[in-house]
C-alpha positions in Angstrom: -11.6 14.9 -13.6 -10.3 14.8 -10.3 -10.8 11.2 -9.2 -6.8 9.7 -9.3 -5.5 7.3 -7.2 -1.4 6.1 -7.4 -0.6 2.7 -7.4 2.7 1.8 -6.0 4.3 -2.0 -6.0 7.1 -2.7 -3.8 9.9 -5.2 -3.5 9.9 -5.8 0.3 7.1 -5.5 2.8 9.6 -3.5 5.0 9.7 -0.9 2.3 6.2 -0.9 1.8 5.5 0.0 5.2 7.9 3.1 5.7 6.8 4.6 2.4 2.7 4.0 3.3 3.8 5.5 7.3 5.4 8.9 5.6 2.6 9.0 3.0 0.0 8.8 6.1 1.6 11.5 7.7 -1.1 14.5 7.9 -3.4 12.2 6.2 -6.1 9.4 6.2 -5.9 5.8 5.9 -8.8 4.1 3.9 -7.4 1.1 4.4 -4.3 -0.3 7.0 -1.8 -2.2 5.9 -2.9 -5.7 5.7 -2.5 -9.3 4.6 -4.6 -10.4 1.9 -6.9 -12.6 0.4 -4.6 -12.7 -3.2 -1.5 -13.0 -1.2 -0.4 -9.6 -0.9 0.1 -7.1 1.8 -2.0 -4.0 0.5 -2.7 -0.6 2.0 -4.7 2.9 1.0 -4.5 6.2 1.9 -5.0 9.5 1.0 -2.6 12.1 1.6 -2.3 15.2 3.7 -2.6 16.7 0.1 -5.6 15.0 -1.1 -3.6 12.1 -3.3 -5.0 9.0 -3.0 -2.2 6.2 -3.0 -2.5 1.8 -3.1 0.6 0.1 -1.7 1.3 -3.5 -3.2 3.6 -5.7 -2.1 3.2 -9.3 -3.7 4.5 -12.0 -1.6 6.4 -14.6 -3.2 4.9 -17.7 -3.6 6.0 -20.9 -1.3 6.8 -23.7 -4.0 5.7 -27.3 -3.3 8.7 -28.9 -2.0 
């Protein structure tokens, strides 16, 4: 079929965000950049070439001090 979708993870949110801005380029965004509800920043897109791309980037989690 032709229903595929990349799924990226990233170390940074800064990183994140330059790869998802280049991806966007020429294409649509399903979904910004965002925080999220599972403590992530997330984004979706599909591509000037029809690819449809998730960006992950987990944010550490704060320990109890």
């Amino acid at each position: 079929g032709n229903n595929l979708q990349i799924n990226l993870n990233f170390d940074s949110e800064g990183e994140l965000r330059r790869i998802f801005t280049g991806l966007s380029e020429n294409g649509t965004v399903t979904m910004p950049v965002e925080d999220t509800f599972w403590g992530a920043v997330f984004g979706s897109l599909t591509d000037q070439f029809g690819i449809s791309w998730s960006l992950n980037f987990q944010k550490p989690e704060m320990e109890n001090s």
